[in-house]
C-alpha positions as CSV (number, residue, x, y, z in Angstrom):
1,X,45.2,161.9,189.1
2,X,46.3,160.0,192.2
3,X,42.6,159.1,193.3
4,X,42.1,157.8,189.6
5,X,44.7,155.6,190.6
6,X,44.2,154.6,193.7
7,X,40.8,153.6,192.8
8,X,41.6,151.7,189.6
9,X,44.2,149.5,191.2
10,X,41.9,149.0,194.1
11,X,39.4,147.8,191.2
12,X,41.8,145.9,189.4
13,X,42.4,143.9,192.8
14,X,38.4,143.5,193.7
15,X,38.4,141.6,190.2
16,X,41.7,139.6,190.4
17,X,40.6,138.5,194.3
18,X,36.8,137.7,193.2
19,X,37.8,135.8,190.0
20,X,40.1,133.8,191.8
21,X,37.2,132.9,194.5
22,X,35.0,132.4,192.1
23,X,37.5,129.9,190.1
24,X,37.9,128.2,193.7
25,X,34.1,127.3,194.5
26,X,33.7,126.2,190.6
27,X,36.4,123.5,190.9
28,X,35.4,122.3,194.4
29,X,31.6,121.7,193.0
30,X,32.7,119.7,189.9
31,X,31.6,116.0,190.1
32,X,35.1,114.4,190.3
33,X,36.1,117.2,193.5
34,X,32.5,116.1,195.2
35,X,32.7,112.6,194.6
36,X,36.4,112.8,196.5
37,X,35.3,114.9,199.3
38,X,31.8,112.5,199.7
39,X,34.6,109.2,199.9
40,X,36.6,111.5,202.2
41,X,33.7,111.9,204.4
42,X,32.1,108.3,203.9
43,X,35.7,106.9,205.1
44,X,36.5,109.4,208.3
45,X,32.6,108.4,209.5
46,X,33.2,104.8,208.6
47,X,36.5,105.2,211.5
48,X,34.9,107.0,213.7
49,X,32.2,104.2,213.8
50,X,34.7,101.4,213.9
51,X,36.5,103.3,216.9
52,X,33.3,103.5,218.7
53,X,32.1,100.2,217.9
54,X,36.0,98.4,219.1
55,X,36.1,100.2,222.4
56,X,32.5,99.7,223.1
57,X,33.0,96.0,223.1
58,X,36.2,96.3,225.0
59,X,34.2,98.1,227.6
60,X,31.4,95.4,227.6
61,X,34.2,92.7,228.0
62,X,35.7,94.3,231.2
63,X,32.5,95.0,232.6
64,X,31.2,91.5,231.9
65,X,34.6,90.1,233.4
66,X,33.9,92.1,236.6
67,X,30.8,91.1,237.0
68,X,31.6,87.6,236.1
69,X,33.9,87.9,239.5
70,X,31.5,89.4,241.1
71,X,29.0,86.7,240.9
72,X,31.6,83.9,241.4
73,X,32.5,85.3,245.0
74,X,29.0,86.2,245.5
75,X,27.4,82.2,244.6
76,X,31.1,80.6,246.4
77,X,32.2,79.3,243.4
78,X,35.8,80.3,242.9
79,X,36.5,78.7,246.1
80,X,34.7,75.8,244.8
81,X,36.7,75.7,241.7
82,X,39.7,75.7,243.8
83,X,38.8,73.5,246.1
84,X,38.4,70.9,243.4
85,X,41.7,71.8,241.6
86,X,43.0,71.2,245.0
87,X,42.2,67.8,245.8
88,X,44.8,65.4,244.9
89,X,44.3,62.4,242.5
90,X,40.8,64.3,241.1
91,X,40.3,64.4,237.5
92,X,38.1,65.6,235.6
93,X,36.2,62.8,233.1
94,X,35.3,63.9,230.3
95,X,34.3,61.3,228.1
96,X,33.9,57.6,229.7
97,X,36.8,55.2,227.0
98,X,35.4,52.1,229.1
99,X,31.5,52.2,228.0
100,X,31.5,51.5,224.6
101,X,27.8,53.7,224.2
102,X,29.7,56.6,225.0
103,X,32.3,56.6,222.4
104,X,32.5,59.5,220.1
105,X,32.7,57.9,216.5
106,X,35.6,60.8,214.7
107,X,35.1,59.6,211.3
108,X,32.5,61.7,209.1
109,X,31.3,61.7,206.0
110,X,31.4,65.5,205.6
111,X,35.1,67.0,204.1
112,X,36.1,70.5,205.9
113,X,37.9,71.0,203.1
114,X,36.9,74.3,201.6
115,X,39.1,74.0,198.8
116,X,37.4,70.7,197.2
117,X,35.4,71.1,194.0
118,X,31.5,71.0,194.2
């Protein structure tokens, strides 16, 4: 009488535990559940790539810097650079107001306006 028992109730709890499994993996395949989980996925990957892709550059910025420093004190130029900031009464000219060829006419024809109607 007891094994009787024993062994229904263990069946009884085989069938509750593999329905309830079974319930599981059939709401996790329905479209809506996949399409959510392929978003999930398509957004974490979409990070991950942005992450990768923001420290890379930051990485290729300091390196480029470095080198950058490198080459100036290799070629002498940072001490020409200061040299030249240096020198009292030296300016830099950068466009010539006394020659009237070298003039930069400002007024255009072309509107930065983005907002204009076309």
């Amino acid at each position: 009488m007891f094994r009787r028992t024993f062994w229904f109730g263990t069946g009884m709890a085989a069938g509750v535990w593999a329905t309830t499994k079974v319930n599981r993996k059939l709401k996790q395949l329905t479209p809506d559940s996949l399409a959510a989980t392929a978003a999930n996925k398509a957004l974490d990957a979409g990070t991950r790539i942005r992450d990768r892709a923001v420290g890379f550059a930051l990485d290729v910025r300091d390196n480029m810097a470095q080198r950058e420093a490198e080459l100036d004190d290799a070629l002498g130029l940072k001490a020409l650079v200061d040299r030249q900031l240096a020198a009292p009464g030296r300016r830099a000219a950068i466009e010539n107001r006394n020659n009237p060829e070298s003039v930069v006419d400002d007024r255009t024809t072309y509107s930065y306006n983005r907002n204009e109607d076309h």
